[in-house]
C-alpha positions, 0 to 999 in steps of 0.5 A: 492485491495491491500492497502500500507502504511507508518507504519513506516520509515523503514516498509510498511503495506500491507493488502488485503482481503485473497486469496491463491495468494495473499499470494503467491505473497506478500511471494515472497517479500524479507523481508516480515513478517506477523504482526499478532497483526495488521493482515497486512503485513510488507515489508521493506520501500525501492525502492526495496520492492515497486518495488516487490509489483508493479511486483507481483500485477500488476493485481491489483488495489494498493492504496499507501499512498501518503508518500509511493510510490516513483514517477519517473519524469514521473510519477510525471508529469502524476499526476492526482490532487487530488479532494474531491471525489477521496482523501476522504477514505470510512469508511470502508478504515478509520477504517482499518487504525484506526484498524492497529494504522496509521494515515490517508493520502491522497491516490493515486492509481495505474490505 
């Protein structure tokens, strides 16, 4: 599971657990840098960047900070509303976002 979010206007944070291709694919996003004092990846916050993510973790689930990711019209319209269950962040996901200094928001992901 990939997890993006708005760390600030012009940056994406970007974590996952560490595999070797996981590195592989997020080295291939142009801009990328590693934050090693809140051990996640940053990527610039363009169309582009989200664009690249969704290209090299296709494969993957990617959970998006509601503020991050871009919605097409089609998209938008395709929406699932959000329910308690599915918008609540497990305890593990709140400490990680406690951990890197980010507020918590309401999460949408990719199916």
């Amino acid at each position: 599971m990939i997890t993006v979010f708005q760390k600030s206007a012009d940056e994406l944070s970007v974590s996952f657990p560490y595999t070797p291709e996981r590195v592989k694919h997020i080295k291939r996003i142009s801009g990328r840098r590693w934050d090693p004092k809140s051990k996640c990846w940053l990527v610039p916050n363009t169309s582009g960047s989200q664009s690249q993510l969704k290209h090299e973790f296709q494969e993957e689930e990617i959970i998006w900070d509601s503020m991050t990711q871009e919605k097409t019209k089609d998209e938008k319209e395709l929406a699932v509303q959000p329910t308690d269950s599915n918008n609540a962040l497990t305890h593990q996901d709140s400490e990680w976002v406690k951990w890197c200094g980010l507020k918590s928001k309401t999460l949408t992901h990719k199916e």
